[in-house]
C-alpha positions in Angstrom: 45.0 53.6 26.8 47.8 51.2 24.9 46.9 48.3 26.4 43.5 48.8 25.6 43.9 49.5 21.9 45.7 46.2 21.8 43.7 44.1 23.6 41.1 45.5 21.4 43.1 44.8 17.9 44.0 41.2 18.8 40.5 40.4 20.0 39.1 41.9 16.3 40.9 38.9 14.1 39.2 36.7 16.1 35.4 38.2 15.5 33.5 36.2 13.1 33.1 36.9 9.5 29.9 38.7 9.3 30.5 38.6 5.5 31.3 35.1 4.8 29.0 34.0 7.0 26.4 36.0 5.2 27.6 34.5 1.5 27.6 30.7 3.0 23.8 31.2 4.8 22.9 32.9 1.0 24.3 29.8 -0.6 22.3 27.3 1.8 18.9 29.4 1.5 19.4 29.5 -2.0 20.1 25.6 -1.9 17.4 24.6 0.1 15.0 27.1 -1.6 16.0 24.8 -5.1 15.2 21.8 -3.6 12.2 23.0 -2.6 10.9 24.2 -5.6 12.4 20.7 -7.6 9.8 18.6 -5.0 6.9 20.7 -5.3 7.4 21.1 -8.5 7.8 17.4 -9.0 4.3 16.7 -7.0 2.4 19.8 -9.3 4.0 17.6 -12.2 2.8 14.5 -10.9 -0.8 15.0 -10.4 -0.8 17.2 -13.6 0.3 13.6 -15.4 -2.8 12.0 -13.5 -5.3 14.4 -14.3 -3.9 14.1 -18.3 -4.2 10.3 -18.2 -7.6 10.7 -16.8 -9.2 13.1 -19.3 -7.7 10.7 -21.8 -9.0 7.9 -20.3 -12.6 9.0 -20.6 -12.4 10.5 -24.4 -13.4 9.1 -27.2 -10.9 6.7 -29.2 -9.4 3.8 -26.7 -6.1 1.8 -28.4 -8.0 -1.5 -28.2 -5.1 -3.7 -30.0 -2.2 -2.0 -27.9 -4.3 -2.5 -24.8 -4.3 -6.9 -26.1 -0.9 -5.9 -26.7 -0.2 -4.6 -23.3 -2.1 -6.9 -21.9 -0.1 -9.7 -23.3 3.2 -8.5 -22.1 2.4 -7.6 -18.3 -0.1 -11.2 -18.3 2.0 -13.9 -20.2 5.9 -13.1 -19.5 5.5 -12.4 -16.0 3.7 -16.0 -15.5 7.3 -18.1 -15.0 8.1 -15.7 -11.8 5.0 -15.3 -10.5 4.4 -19.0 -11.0 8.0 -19.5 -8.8 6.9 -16.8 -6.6 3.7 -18.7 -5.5 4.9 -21.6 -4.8 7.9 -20.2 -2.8 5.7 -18.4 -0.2 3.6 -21.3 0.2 6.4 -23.8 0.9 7.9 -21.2 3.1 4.5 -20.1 5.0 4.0 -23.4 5.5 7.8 -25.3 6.6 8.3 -22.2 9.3 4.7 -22.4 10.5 4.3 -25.8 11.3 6.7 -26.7 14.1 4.8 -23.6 16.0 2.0 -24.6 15.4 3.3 -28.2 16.6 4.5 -27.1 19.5 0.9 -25.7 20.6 -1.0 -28.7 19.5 -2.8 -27.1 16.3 -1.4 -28.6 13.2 -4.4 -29.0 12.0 -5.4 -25.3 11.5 -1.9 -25.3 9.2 -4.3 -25.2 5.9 -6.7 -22.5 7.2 -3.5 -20.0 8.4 -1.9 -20.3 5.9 -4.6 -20.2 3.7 -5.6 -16.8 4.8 -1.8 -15.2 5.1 -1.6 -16.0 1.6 -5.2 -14.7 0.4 -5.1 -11.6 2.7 -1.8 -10.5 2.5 1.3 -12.3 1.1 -0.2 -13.0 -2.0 -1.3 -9.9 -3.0 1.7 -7.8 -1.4 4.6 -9.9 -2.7 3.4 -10.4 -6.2 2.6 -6.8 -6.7 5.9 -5.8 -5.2 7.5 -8.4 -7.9 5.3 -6.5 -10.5 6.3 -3.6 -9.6 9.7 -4.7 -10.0 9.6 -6.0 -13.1 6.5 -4.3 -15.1 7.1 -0.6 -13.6 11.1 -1.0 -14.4 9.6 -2.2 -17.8 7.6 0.3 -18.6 9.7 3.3 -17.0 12.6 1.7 -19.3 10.8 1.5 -22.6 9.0 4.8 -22.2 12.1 6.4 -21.2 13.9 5.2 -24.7 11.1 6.3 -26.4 11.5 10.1 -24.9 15.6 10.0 -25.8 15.0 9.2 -29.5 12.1 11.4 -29.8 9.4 8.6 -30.5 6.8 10.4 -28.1 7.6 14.0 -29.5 6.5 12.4 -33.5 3.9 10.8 -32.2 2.7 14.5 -31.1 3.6 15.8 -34.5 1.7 13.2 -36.5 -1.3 14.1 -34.1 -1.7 11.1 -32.0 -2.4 11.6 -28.7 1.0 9.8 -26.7 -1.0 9.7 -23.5 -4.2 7.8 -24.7 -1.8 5.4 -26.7 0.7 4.5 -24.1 0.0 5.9 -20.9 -4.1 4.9 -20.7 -3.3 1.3 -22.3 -0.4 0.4 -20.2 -2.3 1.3 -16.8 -5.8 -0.3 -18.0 -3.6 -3.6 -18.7 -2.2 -3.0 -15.2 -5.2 -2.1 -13.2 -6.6 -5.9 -14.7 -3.6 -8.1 -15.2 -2.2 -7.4 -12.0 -5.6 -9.2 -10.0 -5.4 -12.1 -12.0 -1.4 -12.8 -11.4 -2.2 -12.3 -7.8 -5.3 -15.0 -8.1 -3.0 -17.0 -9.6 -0.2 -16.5 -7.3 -2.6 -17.6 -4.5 -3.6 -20.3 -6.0 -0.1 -22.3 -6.7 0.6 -20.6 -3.1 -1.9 -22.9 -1.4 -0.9 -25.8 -3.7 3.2 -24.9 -2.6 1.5 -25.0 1.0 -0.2 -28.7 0.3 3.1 -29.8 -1.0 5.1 -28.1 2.0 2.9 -30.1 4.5 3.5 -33.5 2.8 7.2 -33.2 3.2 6.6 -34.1 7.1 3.4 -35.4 6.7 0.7 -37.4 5.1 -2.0 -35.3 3.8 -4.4 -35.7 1.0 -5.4 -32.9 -1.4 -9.1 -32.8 -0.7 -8.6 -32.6 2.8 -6.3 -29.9 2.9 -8.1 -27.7 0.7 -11.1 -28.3 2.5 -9.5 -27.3 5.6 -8.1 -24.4 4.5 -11.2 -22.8 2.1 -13.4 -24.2 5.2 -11.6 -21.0 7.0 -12.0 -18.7 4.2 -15.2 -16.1 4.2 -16.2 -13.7 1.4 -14.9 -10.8 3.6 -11.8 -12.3 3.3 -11.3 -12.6 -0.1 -13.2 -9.4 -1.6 -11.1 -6.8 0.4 -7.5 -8.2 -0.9 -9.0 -8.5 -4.7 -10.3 -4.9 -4.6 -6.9 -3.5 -3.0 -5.1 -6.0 -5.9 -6.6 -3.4 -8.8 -5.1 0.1 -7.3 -1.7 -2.0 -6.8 -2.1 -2.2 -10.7 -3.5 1.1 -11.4 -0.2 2.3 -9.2 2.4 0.3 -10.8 1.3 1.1 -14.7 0.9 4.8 -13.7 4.1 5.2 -11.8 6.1 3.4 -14.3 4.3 5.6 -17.3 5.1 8.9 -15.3 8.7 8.2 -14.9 9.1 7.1 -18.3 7.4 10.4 -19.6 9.4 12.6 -17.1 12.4 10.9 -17.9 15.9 13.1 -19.5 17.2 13.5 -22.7 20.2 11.7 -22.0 20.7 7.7 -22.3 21.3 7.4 -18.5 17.8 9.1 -17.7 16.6 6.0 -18.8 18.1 3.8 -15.9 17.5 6.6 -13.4 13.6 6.3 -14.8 13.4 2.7 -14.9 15.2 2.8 -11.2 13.0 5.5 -10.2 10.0 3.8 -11.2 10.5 0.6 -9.5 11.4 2.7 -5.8 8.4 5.1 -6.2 6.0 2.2 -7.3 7.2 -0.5 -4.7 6.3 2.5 -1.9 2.8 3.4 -3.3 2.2 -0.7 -3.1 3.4 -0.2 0.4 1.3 2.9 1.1 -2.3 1.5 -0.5 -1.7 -1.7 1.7 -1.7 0.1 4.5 -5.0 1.9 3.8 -6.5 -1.0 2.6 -5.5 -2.9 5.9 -7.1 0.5 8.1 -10.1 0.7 5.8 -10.5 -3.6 6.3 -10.6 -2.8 10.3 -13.3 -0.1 10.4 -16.0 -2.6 8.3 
């Protein structure tokens, strides 16, 4: 009867403790029960945001000069990398294409390939990705500021609606600007490409862009222009949202402008991919 009360008072130290292991599961339920709130709570957020930047879309008094305004600062200083941008892919679409296309015996459907990589996908991809970059850190940044020093909560007080003055004008000058860079973009990408097929060859102008706009059919060019203005519409809206959602500290402001540049680059991503699925099943 000793030995067994003994062998049953060393074995109890070892047993688990029920109550510590109770506190720590508490503690990760509790955790993971935050979290979970934060994301949802985060998505409610997130759609609320859309559905007030819709209603003020449609109501009556639109910020025509800050939309110019808007307008002029996505459109005009994002010119000089976009112009770079263009150019780059074509040169680079074009230089590690060829000696394939060498190797088969088709060189001379260089224009047309490259052509269409650029008009279906690069273009539009890469210089909304650059946008989104550049304009949605932008916009996350500025908006962001303007929620740490208050700017957004007087506007509010002197009864101006923040929302139809700088959310709805910032994603209007988006949703249009956005298209015409990528145009643009395509366009010096096919000249980069004429200029990449001279380097180890001898080929005019006319005949290139004959060759390659030969290849080219409206289907081609309607679906990546349509896909270009949602890339806009996502980039001004994401970087507004973060920007409004954004701290009251100074660092909030980086996390925003950070923020906004991830979440846009992914929705960029995301609408490709639709665009591309929704492309297959015409």
């Amino acid at each position: 009867m000793v030995k067994k009360i003994s062998s049953v008072r060393r074995i109890i130290p070892k047993l688990p403790d029920v109550k510590k292991h109770a506190i720590r599961l508490s503690e990760t339920t509790f955790k993971e029960t935050k979290r979970a709130n934060v994301f949802f709570s985060g998505i409610g957020d997130f759609f609320l945001f859309f559905w007030l930047t819709i209603k003020a879309a449609f109501s009556g008094g639109f910020e025509f000069q800050e939309f110019l305004r808007q307008c002029y600062q996505i459109g005009n200083k994002t010119l000089p990398l976009i112009s770079i941008t263009g150019i780059v892919i074509g040169l680079v679409l074009t230089i590690q294409s060829r000696p394939v296309l060498v190797d088969f015996g088709a060189e001379s459907m260089l224009p047309a390939m490259v052509a269409l990589s650029i008009i279906r996908e690069m273009g539009p991809v890469v210089t909304a990705l650059i946008c989104a970059g550049k304009i949605g850190s932008g916009m996350g940044a500025e908006l962001g500021s303007m929620k740490v020093t208050e700017q957004i909560d007087a506007m509010e007080v002197s009864s101006v609606n923040p929302i139809r003055y700088l959310v709805v004008t910032r994603v209007l000058a988006a949703t249009l600007m956005i298209p015409i860079l990528v145009l643009y973009a395509d366009a010096l990408g096919i000249l980069g490409s004429w200029a990449g097929a001279n380097i180890k060859g001898n080929v005019t102008f006319v005949l290139f862009f004959s060759q390659a706009f030969s290849a080219i059919s409206f289907m081609d060019f309607l679906p990546a222009v349509i896909k270009t203005f949602f890339f806009g519409a996502a980039i001004g809206f994401v970087g507004c949202y973060k920007g409004f959602t954004a701290g009251r500290g100074t660092e909030s402001v980086g996390k925003a402008a950070n923020s906004a540049v991830v979440l846009a680059s992914l929705f960029v991503i995301l609408i490709d991919l639709i665009a591309v699925q929704i492309t297959d099943m015409l």
